[in-house]
C-alpha positions in Angstrom: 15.5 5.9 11.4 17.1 2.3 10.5 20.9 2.4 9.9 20.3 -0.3 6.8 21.6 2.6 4.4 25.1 2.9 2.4 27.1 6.1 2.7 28.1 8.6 5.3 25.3 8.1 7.9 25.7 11.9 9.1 24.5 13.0 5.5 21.7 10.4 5.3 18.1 11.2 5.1 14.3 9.9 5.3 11.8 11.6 2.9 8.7 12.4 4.7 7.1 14.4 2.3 7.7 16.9 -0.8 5.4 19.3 -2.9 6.7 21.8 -5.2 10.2 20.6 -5.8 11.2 21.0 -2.1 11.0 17.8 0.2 11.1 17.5 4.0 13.6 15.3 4.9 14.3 13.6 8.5 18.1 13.1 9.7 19.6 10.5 11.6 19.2 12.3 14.6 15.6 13.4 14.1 15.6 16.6 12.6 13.3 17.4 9.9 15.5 19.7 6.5 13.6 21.0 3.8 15.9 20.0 0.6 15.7 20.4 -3.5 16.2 17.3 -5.3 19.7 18.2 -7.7 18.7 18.2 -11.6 21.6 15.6 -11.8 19.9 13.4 -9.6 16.9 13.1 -11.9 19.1 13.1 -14.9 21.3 10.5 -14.1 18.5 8.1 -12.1 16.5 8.3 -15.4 15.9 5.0 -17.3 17.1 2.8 -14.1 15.4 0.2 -12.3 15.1 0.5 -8.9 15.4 -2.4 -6.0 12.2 -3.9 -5.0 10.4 -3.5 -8.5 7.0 -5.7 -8.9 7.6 -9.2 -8.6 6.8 -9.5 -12.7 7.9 -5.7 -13.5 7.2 -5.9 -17.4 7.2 -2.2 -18.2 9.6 -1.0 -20.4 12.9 0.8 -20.1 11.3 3.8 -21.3 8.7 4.2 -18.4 11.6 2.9 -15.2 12.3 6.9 -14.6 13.1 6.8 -10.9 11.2 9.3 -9.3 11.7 10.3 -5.4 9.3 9.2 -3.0 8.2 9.5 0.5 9.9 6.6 2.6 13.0 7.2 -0.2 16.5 7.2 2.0 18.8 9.9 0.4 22.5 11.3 1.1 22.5 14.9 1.5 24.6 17.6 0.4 24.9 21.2 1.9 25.0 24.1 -0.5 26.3 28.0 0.1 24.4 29.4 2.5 22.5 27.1 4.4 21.0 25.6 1.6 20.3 21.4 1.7 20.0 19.3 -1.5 19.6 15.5 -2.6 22.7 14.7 -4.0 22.0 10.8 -4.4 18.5 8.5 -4.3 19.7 5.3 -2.5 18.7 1.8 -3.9 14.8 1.2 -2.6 14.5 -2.7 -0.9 10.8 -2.2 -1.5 8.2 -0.3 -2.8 4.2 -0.1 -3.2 3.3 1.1 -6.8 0.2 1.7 -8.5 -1.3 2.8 -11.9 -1.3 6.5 -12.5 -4.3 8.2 -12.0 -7.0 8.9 -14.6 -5.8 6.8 -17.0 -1.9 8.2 -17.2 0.6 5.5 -18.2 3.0 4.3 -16.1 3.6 3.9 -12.2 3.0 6.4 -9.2 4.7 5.0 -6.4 3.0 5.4 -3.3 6.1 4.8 -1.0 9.0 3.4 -1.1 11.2 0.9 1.6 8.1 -0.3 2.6 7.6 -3.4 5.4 3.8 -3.8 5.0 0.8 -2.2 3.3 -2.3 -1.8 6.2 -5.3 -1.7 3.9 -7.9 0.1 6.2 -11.7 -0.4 5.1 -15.0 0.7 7.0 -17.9 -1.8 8.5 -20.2 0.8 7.1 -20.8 3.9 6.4 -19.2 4.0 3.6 -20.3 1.0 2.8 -17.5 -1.7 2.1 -16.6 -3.5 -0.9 -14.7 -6.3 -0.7 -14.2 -6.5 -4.5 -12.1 -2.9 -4.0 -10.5 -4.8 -1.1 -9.4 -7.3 -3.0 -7.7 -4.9 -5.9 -5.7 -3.3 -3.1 -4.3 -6.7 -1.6 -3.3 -7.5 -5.0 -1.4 -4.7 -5.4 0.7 -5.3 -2.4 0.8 -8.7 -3.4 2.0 -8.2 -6.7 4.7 -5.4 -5.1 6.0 -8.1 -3.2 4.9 -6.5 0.5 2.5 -8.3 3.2 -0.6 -7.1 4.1 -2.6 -6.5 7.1 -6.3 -5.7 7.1 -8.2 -3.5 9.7 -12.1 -3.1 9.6 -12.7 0.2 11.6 -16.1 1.4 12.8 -17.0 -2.0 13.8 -19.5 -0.2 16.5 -21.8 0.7 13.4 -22.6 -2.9 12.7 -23.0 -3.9 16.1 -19.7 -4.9 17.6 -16.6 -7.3 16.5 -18.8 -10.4 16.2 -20.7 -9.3 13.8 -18.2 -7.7 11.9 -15.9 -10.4 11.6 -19.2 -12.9 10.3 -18.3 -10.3 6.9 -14.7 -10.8 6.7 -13.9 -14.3 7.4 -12.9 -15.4 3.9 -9.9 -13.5 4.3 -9.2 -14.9 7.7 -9.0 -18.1 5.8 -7.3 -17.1 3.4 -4.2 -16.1 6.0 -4.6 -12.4 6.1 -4.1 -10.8 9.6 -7.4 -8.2 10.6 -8.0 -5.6 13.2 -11.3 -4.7 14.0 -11.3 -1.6 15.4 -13.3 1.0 16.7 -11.9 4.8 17.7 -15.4 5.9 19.4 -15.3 2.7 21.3 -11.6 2.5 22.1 -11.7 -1.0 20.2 -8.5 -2.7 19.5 -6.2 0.0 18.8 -3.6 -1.8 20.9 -3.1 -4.4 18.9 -2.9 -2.1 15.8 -0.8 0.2 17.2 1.6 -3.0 18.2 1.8 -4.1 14.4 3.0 -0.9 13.5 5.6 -0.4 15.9 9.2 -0.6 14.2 7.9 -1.2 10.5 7.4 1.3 7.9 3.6 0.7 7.2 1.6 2.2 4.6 -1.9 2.8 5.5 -4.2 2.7 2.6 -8.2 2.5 1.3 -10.8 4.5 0.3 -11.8 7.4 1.5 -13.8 8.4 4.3 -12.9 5.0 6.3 -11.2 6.7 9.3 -7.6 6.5 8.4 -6.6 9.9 10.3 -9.0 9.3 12.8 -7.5 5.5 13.4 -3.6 7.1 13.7 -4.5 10.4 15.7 -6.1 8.2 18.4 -2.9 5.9 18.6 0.0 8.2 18.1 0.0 11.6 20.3 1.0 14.6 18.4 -0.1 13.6 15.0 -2.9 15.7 14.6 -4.8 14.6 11.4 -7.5 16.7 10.0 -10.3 14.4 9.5 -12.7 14.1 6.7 -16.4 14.1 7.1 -18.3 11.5 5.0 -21.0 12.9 2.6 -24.2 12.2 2.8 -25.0 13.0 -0.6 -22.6 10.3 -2.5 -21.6 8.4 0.7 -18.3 8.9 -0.4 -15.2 10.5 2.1 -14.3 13.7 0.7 -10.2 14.1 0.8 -8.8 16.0 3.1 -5.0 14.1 2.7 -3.1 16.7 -0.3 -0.5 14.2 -0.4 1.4 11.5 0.9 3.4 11.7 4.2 5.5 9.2 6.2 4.5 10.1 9.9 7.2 8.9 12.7 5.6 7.3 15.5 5.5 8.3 18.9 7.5 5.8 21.2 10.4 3.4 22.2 9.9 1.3 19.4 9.6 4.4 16.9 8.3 3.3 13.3 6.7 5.2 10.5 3.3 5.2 8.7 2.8 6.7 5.3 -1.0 8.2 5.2 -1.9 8.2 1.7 -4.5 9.9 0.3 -8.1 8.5 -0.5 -7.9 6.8 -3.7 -11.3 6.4 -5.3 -9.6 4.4 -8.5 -7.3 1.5 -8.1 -6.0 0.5 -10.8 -3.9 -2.7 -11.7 -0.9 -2.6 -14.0 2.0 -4.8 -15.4 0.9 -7.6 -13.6 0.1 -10.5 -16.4 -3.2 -11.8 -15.9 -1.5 -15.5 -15.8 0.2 -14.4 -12.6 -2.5 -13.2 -10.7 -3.5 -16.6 -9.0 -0.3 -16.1 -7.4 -1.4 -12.6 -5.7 -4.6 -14.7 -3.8 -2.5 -16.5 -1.1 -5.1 -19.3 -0.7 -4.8 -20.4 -4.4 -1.0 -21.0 -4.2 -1.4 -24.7 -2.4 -3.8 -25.6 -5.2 -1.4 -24.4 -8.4 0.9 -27.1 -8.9 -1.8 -29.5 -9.1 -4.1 -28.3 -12.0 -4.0 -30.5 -14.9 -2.5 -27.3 -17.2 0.5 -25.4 -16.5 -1.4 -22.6 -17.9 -4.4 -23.3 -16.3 -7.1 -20.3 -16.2 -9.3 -21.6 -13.3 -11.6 -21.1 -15.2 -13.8 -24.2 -17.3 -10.4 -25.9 -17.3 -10.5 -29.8 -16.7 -8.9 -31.1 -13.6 -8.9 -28.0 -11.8 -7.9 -28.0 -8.2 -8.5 -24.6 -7.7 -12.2 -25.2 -8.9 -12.1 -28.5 -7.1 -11.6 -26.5 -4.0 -14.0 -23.8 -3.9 -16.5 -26.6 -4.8 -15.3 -28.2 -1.7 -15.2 -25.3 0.1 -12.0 -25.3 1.1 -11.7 -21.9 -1.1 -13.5 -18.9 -0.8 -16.3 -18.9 -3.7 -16.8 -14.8 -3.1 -13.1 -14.9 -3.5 -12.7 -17.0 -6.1 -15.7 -14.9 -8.2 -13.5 -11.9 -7.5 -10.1 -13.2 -8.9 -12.3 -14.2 -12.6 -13.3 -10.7 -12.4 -10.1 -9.2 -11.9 -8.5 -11.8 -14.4 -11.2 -10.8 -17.1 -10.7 -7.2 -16.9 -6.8 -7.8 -17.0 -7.1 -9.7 -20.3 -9.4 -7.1 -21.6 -7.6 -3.7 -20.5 -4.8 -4.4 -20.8 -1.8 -1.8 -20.6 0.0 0.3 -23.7 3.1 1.6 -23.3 
């Protein structure tokens, strides 16, 4: 575990995972507590923004409770008895959030002290959509975190030629990609190098071969893995909840395996901002005719200017109207 934490560091923790008010906890010298989180703690954290808050964070006061997290570093306290508790939430220096679920207002955050967000889809089966892809880098984006891509089950289209034909836009567009394949022993060794020393969290939908992609890396893991369904082609989810996962050797590292999320869902980002969540657009904003230029039927566009020149992604460029649109027409009520 890093040392980058205030406090005494013989009472520091790493959350790893929690469910029913208890959380498992990792000490400095590796060993795992089980802990409470002290009513205190949630009292007194309540209403305060945390460090590493989206980029353009305009939710309001109401709606900043902090709320612990996997990845959260933590001073402990023991109690009577044996007992462990978190006395204290320490200040986060990053954090991936997302829309609640089904609608709900607010955040969930995914994890927290996060160094980059690995957004894991499949060459087929399920069949990918890079329009879903897209939402997911623009969450990390907009949280402030890189992002890595990784195309697994590249032996289903044939090899990592011809999946890479599918994926070059976001080449271009500067994003690093693994294609990988866990049947064929395809790069895993590169993958497994990104991770090393970072605390990753490893994200998409389901059914892509998340579990699969980390048990073959990490000895000792142990993952169940889903099967895909052949009735809706969707994976069926066999993650209950997030947990940060230490890595297996000299360069340690964790990964936080999330569940499958079949909805992503955007939130307090302003739909003027989002040209600043596609990397490639960012050379191009400065020089649009309009400060507040929409890309869209705008004169003197150079965004426009460069898809037609193809120096921009056109698929790409489709995607971020899309994304814009439904931001201007949904957006959120707090």
């Amino acid at each position: 575990m890093r040392d980058d934490v205030t406090g005494d560091a013989a009472q520091t923790g790493l959350v790893l995972s929690g469910t029913g008010g208890r959380w498992r906890v990792e000490r400095p010298d590796h060993s795992v507590v089980e802990a409470t989180l002290r009513g205190r703690v949630k009292k007194s954290n309540s209403g305060k923004r945390a460090d590493g808050s989206l980029r353009r964070d305009t939710i309001s006061a109401a709606s900043e409770s902090l709320k612990l997290a996997i990845g959260d570093r933590v001073l402990l306290e023991d109690d009577p008895g044996g007992a462990v508790a978190i006395g204290e939430i320490l200040p986060r220096r990053s954090r991936l959030a997302r829309r609640a679920p089904g609608g709900g207002q607010g955040e969930r955050i995914v994890a927290a002290n996060v160094d980059q967000v690995v957004v894991v889809f499949a060459a087929a089966n399920p069949e990918p959509h890079p329009r879903m892809l897209d939402r997911f880098l623009v969450i990390a984006e907009a949280n402030g975190l890189s992002s890595r891509i990784v195309i697994n089950k590249v032996e289903l289209v044939g090899g990592v030629d011809a999946a890479r034909e599918r994926w070059r836009d976001y080449e271009r567009a500067g994003y690093a990609i693994h294609y990988t394949s866990v049947k064929a022993r395809e790069g895993l060794e590169a993958l497994h190098d990104s991770l090393a020393g970072c605390v990753s969290v490893l994200t998409g939908p389901s059914g892509v071969g998340k579990s699969s992609l980390l048990n073959a890396m990490f000895a000792g893991l142990d993952l169940r893995i889903g099967e895909i369904s052949e009735s809706v082609n969707k994976g069926r989810h066999t993650t209950v909840g997030g947990y940060l996962h230490p890595l297996t050797g000299t360069d340690g590292g964790y990964v936080a395996d999330t569940p499958g999320l079949r909805e992503v869902g955007m939130w307090a980002l302003s739909p003027t901002e989002l040209d600043q969540c596609f990397p490639e657009m960012r050379p191009f904003l400065t020089g649009c005719r309009f400060a507040d230029c929409r890309h869209s039927v705008e004169p003197a566009c150079l965004v426009r200017d460069a898809v037609q020149q193809g120096e921009m992604s056109r698929a790409r460029y489709e995607s971020f109207i899309k994304l814009r649109d439904e931001l201007e027409g949904n957006k959120p009520s707090y």
